[in-house]
ChimeraX commands (.cxc) that place a marker at each C-alpha (Angstrom):
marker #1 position 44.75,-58.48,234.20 radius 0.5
marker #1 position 44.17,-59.15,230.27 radius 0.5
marker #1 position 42.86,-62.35,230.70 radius 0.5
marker #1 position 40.67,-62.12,233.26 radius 0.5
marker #1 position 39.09,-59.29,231.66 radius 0.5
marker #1 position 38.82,-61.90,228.07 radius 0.5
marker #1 position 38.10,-64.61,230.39 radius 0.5
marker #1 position 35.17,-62.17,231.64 radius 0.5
marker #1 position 34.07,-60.82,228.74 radius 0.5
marker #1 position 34.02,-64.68,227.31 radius 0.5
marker #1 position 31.49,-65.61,230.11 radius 0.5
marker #1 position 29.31,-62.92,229.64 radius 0.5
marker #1 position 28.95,-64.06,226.34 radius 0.5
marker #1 position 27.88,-67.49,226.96 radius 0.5
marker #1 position 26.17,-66.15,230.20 radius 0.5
marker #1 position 24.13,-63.75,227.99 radius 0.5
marker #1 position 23.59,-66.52,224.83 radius 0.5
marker #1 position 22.38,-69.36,227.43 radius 0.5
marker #1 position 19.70,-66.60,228.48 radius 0.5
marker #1 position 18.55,-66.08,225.21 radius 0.5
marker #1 position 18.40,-69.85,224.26 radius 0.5
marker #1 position 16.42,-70.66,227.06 radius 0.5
marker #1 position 13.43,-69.33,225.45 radius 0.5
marker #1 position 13.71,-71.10,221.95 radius 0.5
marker #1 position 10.72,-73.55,221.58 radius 0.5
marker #1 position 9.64,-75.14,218.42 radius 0.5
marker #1 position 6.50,-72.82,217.51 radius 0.5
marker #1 position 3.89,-73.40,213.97 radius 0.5
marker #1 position 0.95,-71.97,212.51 radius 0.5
marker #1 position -2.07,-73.80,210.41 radius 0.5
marker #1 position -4.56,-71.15,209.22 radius 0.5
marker #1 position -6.73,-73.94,207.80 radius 0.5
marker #1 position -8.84,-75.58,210.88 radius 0.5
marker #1 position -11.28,-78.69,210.10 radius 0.5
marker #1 position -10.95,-81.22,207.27 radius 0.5
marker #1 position -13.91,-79.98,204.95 radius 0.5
marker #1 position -13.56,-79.42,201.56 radius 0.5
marker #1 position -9.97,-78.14,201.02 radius 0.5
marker #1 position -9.12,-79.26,204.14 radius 0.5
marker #1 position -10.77,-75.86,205.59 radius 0.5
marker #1 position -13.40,-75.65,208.02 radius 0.5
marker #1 position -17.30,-75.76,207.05 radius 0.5
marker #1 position -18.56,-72.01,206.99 radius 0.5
marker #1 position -21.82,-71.63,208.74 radius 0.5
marker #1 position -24.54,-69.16,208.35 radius 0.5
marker #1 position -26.68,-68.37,212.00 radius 0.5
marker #1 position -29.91,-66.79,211.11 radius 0.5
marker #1 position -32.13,-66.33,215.03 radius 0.5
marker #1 position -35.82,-67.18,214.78 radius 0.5
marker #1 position -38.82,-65.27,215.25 radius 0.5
marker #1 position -42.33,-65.41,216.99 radius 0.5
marker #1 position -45.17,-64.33,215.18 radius 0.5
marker #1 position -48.42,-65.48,216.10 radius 0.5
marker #1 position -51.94,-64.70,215.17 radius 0.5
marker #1 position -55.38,-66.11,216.47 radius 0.5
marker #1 position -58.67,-66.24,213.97 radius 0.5
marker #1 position -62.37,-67.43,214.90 radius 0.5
marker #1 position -62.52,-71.24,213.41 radius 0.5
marker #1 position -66.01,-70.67,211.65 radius 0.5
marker #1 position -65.80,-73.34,208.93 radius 0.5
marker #1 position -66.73,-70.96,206.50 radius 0.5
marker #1 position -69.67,-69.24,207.88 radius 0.5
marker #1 position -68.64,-65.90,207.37 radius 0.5
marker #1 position -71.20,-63.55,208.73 radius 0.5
marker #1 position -71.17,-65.88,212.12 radius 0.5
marker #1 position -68.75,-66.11,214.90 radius 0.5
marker #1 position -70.83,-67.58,217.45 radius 0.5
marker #1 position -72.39,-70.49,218.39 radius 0.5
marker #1 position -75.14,-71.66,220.37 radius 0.5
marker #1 position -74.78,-74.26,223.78 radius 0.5
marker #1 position -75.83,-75.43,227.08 radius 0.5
marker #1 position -74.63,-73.96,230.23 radius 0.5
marker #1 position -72.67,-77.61,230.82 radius 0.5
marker #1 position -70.72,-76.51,233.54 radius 0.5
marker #1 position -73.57,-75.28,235.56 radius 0.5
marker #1 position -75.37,-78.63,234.75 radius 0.5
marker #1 position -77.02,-77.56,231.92 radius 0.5
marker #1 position -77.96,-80.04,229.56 radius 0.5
marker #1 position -79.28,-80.46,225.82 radius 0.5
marker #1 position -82.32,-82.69,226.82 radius 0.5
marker #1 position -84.14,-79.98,229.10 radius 0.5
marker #1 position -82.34,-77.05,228.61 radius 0.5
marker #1 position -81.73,-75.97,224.94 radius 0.5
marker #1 position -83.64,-72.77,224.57 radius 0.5
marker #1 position -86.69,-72.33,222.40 radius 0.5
marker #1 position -86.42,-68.65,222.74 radius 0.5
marker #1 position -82.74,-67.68,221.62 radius 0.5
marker #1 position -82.52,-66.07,218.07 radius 0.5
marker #1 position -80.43,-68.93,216.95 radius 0.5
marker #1 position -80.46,-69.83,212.92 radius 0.5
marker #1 position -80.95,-73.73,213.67 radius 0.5
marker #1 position -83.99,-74.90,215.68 radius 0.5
marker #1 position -85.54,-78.39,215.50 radius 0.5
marker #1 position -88.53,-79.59,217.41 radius 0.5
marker #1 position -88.61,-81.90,220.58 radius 0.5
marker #1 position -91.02,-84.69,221.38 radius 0.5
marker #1 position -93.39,-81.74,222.54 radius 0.5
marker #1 position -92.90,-80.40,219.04 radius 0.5
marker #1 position -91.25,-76.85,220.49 radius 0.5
marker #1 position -88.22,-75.93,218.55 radius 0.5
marker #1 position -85.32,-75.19,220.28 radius 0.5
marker #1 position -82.37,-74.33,218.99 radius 0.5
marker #1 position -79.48,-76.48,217.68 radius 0.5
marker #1 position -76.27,-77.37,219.64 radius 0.5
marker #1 position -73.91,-75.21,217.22 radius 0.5
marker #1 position -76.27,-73.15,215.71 radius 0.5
marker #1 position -74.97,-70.04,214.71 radius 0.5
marker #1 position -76.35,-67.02,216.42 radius 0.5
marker #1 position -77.17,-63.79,215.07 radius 0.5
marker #1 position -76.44,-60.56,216.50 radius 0.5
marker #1 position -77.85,-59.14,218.91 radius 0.5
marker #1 position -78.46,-62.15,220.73 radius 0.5
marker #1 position -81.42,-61.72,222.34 radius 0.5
marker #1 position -83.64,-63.50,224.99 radius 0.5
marker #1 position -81.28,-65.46,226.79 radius 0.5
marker #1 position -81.80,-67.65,229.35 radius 0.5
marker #1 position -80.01,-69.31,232.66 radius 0.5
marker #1 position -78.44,-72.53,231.02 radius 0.5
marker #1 position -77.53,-70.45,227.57 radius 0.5
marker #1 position -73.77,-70.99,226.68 radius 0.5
marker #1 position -72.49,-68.62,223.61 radius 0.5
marker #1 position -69.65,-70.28,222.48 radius 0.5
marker #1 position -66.68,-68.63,220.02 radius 0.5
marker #1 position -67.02,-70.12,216.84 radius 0.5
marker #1 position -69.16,-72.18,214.40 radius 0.5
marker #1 position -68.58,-76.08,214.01 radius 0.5
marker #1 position -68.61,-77.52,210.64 radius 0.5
marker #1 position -71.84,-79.59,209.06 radius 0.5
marker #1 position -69.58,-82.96,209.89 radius 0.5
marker #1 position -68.18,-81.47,212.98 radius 0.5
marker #1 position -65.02,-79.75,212.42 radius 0.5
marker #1 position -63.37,-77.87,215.28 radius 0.5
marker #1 position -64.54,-74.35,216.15 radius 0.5
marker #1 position -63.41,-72.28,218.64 radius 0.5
marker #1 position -60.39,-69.39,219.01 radius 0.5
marker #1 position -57.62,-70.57,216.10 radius 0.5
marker #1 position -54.15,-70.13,217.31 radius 0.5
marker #1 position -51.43,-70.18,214.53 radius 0.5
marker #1 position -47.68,-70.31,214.55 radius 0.5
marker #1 position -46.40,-68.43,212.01 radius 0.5
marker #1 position -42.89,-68.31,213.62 radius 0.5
marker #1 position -39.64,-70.61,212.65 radius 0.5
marker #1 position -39.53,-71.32,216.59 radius 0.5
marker #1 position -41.85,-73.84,218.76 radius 0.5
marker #1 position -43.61,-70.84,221.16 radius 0.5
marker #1 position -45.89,-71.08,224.36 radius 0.5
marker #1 position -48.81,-68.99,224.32 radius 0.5
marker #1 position -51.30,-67.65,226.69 radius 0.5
marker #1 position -53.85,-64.81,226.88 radius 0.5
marker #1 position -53.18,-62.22,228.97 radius 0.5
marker #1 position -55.68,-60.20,230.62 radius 0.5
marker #1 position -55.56,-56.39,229.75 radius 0.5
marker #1 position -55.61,-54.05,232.92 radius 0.5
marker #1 position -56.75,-51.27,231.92 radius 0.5
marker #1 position -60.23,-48.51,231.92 radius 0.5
marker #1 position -61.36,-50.12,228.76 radius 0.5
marker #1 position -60.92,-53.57,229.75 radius 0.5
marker #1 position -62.74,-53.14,233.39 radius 0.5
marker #1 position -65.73,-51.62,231.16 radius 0.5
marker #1 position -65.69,-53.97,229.18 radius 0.5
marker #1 position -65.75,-56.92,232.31 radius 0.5
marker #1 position -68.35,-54.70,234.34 radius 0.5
marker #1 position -70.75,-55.38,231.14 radius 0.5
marker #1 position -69.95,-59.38,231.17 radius 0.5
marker #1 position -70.85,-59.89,235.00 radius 0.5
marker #1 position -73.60,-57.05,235.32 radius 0.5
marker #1 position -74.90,-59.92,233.12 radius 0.5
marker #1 position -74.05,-62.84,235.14 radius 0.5
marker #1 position -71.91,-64.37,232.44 radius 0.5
marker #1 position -69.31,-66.68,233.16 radius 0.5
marker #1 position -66.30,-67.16,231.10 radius 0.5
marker #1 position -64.41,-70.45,230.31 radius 0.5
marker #1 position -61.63,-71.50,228.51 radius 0.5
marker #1 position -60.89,-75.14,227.18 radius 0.5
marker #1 position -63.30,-75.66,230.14 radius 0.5
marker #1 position -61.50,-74.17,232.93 radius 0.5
marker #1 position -63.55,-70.97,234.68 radius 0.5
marker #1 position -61.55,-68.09,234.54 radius 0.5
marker #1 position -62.07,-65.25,237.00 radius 0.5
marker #1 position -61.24,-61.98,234.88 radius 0.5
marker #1 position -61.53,-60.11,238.29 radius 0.5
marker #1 position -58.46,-61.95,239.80 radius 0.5
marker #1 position -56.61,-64.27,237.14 radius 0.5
marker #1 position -53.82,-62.42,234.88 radius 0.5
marker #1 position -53.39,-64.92,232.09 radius 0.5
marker #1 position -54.57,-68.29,230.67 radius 0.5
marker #1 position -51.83,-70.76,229.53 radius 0.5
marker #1 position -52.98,-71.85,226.56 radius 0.5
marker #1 position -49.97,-74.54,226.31 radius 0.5
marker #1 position -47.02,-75.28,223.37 radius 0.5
marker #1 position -47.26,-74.84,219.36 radius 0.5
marker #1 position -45.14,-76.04,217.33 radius 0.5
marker #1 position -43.72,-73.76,214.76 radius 0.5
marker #1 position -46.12,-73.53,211.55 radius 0.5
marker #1 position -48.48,-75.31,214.06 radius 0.5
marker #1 position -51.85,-74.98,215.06 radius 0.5
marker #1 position -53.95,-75.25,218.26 radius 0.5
marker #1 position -57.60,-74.47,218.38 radius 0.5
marker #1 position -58.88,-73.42,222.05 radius 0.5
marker #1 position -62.61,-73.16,223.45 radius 0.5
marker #1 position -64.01,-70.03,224.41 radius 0.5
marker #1 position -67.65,-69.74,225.97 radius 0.5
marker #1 position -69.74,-67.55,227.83 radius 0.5
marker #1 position -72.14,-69.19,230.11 radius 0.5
marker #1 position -75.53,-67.46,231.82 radius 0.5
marker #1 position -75.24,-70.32,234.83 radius 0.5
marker #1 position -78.65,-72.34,235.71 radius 0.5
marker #1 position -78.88,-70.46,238.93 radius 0.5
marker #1 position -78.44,-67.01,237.73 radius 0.5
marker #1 position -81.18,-65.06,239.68 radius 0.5
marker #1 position -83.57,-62.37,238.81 radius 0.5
marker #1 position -81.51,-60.10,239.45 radius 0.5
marker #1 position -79.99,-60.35,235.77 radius 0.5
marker #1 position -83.42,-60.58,234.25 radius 0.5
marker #1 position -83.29,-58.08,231.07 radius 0.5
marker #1 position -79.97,-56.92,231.54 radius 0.5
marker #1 position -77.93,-56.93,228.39 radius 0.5
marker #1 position -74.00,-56.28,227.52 radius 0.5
marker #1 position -74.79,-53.39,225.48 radius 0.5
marker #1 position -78.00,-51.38,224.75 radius 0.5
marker #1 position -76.12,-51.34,220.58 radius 0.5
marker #1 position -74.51,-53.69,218.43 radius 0.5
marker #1 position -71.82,-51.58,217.96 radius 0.5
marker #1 position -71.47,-51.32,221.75 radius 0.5
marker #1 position -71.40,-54.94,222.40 radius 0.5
marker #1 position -69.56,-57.38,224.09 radius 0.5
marker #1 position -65.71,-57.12,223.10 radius 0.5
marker #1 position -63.49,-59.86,224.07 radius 0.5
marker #1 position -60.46,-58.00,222.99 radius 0.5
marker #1 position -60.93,-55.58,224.44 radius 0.5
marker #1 position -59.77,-57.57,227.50 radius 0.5
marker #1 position -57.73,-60.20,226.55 radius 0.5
marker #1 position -54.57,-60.29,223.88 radius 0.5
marker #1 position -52.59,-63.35,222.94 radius 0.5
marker #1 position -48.98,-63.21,223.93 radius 0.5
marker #1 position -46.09,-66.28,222.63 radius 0.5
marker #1 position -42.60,-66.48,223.56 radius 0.5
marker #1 position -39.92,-68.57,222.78 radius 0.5
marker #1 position -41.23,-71.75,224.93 radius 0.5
marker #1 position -37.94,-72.70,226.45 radius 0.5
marker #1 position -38.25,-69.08,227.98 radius 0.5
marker #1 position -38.63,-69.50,232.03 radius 0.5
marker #1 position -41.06,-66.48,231.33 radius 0.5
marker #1 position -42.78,-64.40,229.39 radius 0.5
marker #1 position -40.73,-61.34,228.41 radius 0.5
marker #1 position -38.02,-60.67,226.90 radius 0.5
marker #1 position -35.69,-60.81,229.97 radius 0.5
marker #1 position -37.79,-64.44,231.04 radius 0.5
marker #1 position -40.09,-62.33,233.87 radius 0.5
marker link #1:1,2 radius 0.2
marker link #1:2,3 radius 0.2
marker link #1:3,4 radius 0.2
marker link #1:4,5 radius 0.2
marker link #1:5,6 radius 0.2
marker link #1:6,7 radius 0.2
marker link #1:7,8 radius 0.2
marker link #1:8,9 radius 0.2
marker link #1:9,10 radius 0.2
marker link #1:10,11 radius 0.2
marker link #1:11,12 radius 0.2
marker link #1:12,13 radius 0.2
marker link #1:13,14 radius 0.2
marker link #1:14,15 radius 0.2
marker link #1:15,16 radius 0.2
marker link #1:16,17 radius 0.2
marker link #1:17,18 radius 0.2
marker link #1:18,19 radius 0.2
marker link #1:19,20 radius 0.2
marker link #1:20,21 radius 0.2
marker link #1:21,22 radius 0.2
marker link #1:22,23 radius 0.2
marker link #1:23,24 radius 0.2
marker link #1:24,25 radius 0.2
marker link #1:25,26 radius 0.2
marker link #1:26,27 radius 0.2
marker link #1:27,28 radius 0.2
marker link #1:28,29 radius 0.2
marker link #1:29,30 radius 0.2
marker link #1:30,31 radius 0.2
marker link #1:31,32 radius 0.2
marker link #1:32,33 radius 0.2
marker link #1:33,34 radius 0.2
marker link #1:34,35 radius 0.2
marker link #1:35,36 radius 0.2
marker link #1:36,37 radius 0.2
marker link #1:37,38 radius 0.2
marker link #1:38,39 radius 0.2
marker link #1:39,40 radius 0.2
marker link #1:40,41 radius 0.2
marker link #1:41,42 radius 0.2
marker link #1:42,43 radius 0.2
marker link #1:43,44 radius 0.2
marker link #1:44,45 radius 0.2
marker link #1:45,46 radius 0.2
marker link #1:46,47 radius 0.2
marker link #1:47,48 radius 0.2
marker link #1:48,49 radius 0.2
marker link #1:49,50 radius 0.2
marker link #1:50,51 radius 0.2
marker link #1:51,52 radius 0.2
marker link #1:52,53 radius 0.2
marker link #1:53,54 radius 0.2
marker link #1:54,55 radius 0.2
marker link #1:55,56 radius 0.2
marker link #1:56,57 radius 0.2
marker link #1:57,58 radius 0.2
marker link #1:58,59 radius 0.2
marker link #1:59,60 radius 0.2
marker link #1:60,61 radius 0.2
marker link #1:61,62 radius 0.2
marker link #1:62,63 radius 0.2
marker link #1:63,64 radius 0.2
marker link #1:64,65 radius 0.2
marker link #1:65,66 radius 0.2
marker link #1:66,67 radius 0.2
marker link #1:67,68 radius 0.2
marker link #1:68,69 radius 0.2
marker link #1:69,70 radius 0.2
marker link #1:70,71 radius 0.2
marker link #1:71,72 radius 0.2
marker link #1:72,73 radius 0.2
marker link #1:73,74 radius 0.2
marker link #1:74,75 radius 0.2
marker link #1:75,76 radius 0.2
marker link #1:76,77 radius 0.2
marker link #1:77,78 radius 0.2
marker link #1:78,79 radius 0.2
marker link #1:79,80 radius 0.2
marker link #1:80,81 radius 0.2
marker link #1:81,82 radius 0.2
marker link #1:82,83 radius 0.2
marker link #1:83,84 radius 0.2
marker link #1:84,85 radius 0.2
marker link #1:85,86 radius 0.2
marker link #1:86,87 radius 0.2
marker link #1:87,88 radius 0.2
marker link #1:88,89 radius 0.2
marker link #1:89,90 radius 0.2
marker link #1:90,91 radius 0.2
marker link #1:91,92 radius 0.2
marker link #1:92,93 radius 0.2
marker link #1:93,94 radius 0.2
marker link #1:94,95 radius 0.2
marker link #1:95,96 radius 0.2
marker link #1:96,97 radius 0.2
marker link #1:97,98 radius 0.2
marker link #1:98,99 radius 0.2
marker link #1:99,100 radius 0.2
marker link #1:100,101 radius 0.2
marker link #1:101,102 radius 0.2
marker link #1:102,103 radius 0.2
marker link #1:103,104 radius 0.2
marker link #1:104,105 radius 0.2
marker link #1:105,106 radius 0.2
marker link #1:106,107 radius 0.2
marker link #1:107,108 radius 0.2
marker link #1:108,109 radius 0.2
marker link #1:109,110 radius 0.2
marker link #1:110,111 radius 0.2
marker link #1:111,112 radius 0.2
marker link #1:112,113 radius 0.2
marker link #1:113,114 radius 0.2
marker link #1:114,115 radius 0.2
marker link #1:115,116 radius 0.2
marker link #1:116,117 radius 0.2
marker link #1:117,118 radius 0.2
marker link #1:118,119 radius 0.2
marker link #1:119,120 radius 0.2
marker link #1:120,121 radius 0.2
marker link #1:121,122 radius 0.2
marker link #1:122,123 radius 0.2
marker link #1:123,124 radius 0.2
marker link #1:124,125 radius 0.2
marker link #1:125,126 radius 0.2
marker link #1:126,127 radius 0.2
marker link #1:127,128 radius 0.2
marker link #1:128,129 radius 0.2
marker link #1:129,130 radius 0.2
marker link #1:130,131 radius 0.2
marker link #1:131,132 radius 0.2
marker link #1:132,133 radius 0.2
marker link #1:133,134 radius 0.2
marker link #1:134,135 radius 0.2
marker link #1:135,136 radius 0.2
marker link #1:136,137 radius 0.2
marker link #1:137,138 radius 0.2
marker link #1:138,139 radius 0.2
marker link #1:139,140 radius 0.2
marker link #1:140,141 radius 0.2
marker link #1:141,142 radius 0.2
marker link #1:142,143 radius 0.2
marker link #1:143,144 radius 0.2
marker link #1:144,145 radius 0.2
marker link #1:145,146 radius 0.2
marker link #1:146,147 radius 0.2
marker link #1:147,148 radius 0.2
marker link #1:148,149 radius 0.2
marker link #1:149,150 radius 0.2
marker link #1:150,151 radius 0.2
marker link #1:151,152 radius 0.2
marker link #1:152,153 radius 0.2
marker link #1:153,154 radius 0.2
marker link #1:154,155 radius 0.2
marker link #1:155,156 radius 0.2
marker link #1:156,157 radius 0.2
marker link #1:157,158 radius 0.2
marker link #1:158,159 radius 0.2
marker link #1:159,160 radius 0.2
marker link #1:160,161 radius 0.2
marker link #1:161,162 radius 0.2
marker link #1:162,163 radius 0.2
marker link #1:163,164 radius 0.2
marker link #1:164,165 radius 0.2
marker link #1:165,166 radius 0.2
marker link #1:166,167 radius 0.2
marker link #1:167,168 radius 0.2
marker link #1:168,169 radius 0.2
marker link #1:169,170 radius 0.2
marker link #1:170,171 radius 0.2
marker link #1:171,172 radius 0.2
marker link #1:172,173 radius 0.2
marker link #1:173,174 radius 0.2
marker link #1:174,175 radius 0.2
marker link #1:175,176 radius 0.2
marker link #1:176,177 radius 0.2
marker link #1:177,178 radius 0.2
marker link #1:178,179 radius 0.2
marker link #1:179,180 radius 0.2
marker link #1:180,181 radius 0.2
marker link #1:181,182 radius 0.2
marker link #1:182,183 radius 0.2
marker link #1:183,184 radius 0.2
marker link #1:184,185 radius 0.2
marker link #1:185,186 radius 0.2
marker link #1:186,187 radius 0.2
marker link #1:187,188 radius 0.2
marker link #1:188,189 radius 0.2
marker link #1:189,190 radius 0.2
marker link #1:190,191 radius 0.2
marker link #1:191,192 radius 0.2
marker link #1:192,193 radius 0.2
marker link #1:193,194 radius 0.2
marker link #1:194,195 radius 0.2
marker link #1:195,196 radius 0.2
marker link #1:196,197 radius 0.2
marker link #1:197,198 radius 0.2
marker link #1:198,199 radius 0.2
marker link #1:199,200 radius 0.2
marker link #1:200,201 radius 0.2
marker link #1:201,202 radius 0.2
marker link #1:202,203 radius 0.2
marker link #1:203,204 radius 0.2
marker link #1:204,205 radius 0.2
marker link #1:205,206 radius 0.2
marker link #1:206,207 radius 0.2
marker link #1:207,208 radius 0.2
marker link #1:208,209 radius 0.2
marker link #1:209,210 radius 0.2
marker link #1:210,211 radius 0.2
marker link #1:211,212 radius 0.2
marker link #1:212,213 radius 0.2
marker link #1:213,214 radius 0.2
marker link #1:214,215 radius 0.2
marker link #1:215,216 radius 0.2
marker link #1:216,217 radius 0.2
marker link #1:217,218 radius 0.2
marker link #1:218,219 radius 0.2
marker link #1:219,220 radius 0.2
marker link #1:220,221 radius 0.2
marker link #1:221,222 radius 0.2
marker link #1:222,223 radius 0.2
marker link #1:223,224 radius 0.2
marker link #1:224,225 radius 0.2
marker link #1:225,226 radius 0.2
marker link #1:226,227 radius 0.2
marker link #1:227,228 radius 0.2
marker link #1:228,229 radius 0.2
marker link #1:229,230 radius 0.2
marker link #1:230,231 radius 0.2
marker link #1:231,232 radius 0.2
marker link #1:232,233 radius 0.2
marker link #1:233,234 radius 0.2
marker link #1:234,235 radius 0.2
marker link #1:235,236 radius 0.2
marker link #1:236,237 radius 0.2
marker link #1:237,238 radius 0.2
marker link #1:238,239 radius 0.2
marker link #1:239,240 radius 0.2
marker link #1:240,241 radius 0.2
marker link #1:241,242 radius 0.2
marker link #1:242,243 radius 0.2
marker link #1:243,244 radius 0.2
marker link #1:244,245 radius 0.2
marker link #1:245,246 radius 0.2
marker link #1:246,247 radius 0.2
marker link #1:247,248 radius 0.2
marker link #1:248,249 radius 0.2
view
């Protein structure tokens, strides 16, 4: 009965030890990953990007100006029978009847009075050897951004629309009509980062405006004029974003 108790006791053993063994890998540890100086990985410092944008009135130095004087083009208007001899634009310059009529990017002084079907007042004064005018957009992020401007819905913006087409004005933007009524935004495209884009802004009195709009005016003050910000803002987003806020809607 001794031994096969021992003999017991002896397997149990080895029973118990072949257990434990099973389990015994080879195992290490390297805490220095990458071959970089040292042999240690390169450290990295993540910094995310911003988007800060601003837009400014390209005036080429014509400070106390921000307008400009045109034809109604997209009614038809043109330069030859249509620039107006009666708008208080700075620049006028007689035709072959010797009646001066204003300048194609003239300034325009404010209030802008007596204007006519086929009168375009365009944001902006061109340059003396025609630099751009127009609405300014700068990227003052570290990220490329999409831009657009988005059309405020709200009292003061309505008032502010209800003066524009009481008038019969017409707005456009790098030449495309845009229905403030119905339209909520204007893509205004991709800038770079530290970029800029210059976009055209004009009101237009169309050729076939009726007399209907004959002395009716945007504001009976100055002060109370026309305020195209009070309708619009510019908006930019990161322009890999599917959309336009921050959870891409």
């Amino acid at each position: 009965m001794k031994k096969k108790k021992v003999l017991a006791g002896i397997l149990g053993v080895v029973m118990v030890a072949g257990v434990a063994t099973s389990f015994a890998y080879f195992t290490g540890k390297n805490d220095g990953i990458g071959n970089g100086a040292n042999g240690k990985l390169q450290k990295i410092q993540i910094t995310n990007g911003n988007v800060v944008v601003k837009a400014e009135v390209e005036n080429n130095g014509a400070s106390d100006f921000q307008w400009s004087y045109d034809v109604a083009k997209h009614s038809g208007a043109t330069v030859e029978k249509d620039a107006s001899p009666d708008i208080n634009a700075v620049n006028k310059t007689p035709d072959s009847n010797g009646i001066e009529r204003a300048v194609i990017g003239s300034p325009v002084t404010t209030p802008v009075q007596f204007t006519r079907p086929g009168d375009a007042l365009v944001l902006g004064v061109p340059g003396k050897n025609g630099e751009e005018s127009g609405l300014r957009l700068i990227n003052e992020s570290n990220l490329t951004v999409k831009m657009q401007l988005v059309v405020k819905n709200d009292a003061a913006a309505k008032a502010e629309l209800d003066k524009l087409t009481a008038a019969g004005w017409e707005l456009y933007v790098n030449d495309a009509k845009v229905d403030l009524t119905s339209e909520s935004a204007v893509d205004l495209g991709v800038v770079a980062k530290g970029g800029e884009k210059n976009v055209d802004v004009r009101f237009e009195l169309p050729l076939l405006t009726g007399n209907t709009k004959q002395d009716k005016s945007t504001a009976s003050t100055a002060d109370a004029g026309f305020d195209l910000n009070s309708i619009v803002e510019l908006q930019a987003t990161q322009e890999n974003n599917p959309g336009w806020s921050e959870d891409g809607e």
